[in-house]
C-alpha positions as CSV (number, residue, x, y, z in Angstrom):
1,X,36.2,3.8,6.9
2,X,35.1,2.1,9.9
3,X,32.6,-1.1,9.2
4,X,29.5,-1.2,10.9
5,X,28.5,-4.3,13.0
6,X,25.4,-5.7,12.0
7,X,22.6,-6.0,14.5
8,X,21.9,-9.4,15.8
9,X,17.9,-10.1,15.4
10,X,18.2,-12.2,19.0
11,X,17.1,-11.0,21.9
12,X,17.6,-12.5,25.1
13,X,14.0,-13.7,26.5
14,X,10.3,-12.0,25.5
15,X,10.4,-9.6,23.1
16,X,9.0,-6.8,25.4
17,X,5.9,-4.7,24.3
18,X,7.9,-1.4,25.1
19,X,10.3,-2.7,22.3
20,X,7.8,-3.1,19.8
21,X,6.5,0.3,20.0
22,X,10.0,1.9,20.4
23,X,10.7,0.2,17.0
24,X,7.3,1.8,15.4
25,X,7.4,4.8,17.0
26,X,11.2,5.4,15.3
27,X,9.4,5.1,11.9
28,X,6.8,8.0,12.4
29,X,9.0,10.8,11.2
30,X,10.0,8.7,7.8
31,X,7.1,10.3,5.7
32,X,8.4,8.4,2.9
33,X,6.6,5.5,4.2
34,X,3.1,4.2,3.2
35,X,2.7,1.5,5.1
36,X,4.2,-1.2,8.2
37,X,3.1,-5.0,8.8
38,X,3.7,-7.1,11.9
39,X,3.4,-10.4,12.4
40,X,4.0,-11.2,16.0
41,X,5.0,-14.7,17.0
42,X,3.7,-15.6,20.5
43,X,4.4,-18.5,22.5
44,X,0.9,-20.5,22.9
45,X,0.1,-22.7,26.5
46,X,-0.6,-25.8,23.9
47,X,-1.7,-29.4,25.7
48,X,-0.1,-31.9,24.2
49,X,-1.2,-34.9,25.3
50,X,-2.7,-33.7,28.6
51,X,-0.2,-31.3,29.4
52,X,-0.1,-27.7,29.4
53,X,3.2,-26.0,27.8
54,X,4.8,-23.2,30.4
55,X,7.1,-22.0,28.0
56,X,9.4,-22.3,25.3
57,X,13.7,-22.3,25.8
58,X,14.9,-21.1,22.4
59,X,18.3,-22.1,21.4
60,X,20.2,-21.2,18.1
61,X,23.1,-21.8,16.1
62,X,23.6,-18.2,15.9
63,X,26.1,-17.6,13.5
64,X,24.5,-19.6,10.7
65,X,21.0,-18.1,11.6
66,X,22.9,-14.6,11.7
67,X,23.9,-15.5,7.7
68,X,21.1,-17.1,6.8
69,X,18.8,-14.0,8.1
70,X,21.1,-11.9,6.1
71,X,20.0,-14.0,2.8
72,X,16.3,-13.7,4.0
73,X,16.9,-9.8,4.3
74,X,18.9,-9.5,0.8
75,X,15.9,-11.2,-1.0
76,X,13.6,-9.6,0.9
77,X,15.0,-5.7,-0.6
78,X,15.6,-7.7,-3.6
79,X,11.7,-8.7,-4.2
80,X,9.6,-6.0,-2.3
81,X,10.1,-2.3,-2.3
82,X,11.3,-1.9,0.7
83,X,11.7,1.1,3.1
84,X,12.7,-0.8,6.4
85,X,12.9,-4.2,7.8
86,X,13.5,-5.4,11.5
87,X,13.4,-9.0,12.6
88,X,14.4,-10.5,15.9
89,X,13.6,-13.9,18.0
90,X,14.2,-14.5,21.1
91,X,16.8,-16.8,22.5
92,X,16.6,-18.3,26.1
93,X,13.2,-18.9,27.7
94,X,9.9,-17.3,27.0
95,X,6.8,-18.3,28.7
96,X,3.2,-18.9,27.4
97,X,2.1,-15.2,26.4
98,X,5.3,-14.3,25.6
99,X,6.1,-12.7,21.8
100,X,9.4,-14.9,20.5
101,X,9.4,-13.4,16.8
102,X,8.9,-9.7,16.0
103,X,9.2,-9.4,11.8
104,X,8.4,-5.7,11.3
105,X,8.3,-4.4,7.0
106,X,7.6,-0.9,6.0
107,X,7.1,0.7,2.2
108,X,5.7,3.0,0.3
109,X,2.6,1.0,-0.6
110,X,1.2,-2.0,1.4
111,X,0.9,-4.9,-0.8
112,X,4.8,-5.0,-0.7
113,X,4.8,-4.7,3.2
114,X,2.7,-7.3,3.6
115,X,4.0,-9.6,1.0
116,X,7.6,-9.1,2.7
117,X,6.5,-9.8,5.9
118,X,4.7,-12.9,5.0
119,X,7.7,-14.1,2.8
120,X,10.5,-13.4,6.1
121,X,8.0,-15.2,8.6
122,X,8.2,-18.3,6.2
123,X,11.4,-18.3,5.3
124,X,12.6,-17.6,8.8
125,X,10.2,-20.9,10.1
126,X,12.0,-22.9,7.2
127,X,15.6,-22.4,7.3
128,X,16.5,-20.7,10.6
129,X,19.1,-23.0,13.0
130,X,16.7,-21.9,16.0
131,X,15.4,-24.8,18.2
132,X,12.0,-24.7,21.0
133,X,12.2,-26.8,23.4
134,X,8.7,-27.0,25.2
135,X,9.0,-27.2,28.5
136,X,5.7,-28.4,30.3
137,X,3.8,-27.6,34.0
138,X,5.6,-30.9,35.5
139,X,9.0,-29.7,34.4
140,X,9.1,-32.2,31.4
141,X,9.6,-31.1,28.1
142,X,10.2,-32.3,24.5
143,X,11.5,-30.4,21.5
144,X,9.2,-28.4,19.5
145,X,8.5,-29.5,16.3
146,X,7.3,-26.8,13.4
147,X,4.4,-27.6,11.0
């Protein structure tokens, strides 16, 4: 038996629209499924103290955020009924407009898609090893820090 690698959810850069709908246009023949959510991170032009953020360099300890998504997944199928579940983040630099988080549920019925996507976006802001640092017009920057 050959094992399977396991899909890393980064993704070098924006997440690109075409991305998005390749991944919910794979679902449309599953007629098992009721119901998808999104949620859609995007990377916001903030001013912070007069100055305008450009964009957003994402950096990761990737193999503990590569374990620690796998926990987030487990409870996820654990807690929800679940049909399908995609996550990725971006990793590198992603300017102002850009999507950095694409969380992506699908079930039979849509309170447990919704609930599950809520629950992976939290968890994923909470315990994820993945660092912003906000990099500003002037060239400046300072690390992000998440509310």
């Amino acid at each position: 038996m050959v094992e399977q690698k396991k899909k890393s959810i980064f993704v070098e850069g924006a997440i690109t629209p075409e991305m998005i709908a390749k991944s919910i246009s794979h679902h449309s023949n599953k007629t098992n499924i009721g119901a998808h959510d999104i949620f859609l991170g995007q990377v916001r032009a903030d001013n912070i103290d007069g100055k305008i953020v450009e964009s957003i360099m994402y950096t990761a300890h990737s193999e503990m955020a590569e374990k620690i998504i796998s926990e987030i997944r487990e409870n996820a199928f654990k807690n929800y009924n679940l049909s399908c579940l995609h996550i990725y983040h971006s990793i590198g630099i992603v300017g102002a407009g850009g999507i950095c988080l694409f969380v992506f549920s699908s079930s039979s019925h849509r309170n447990d898609a919704m609930d599950s996507c809520r629950f992976i976006v939290e968890e994923i802001k909470k315990k994820l090893p993945i660092f912003g640092k906000e990099i500003f017009e002037d060239g400046k920057h300072q690390w992000k820090v998440n509310n």
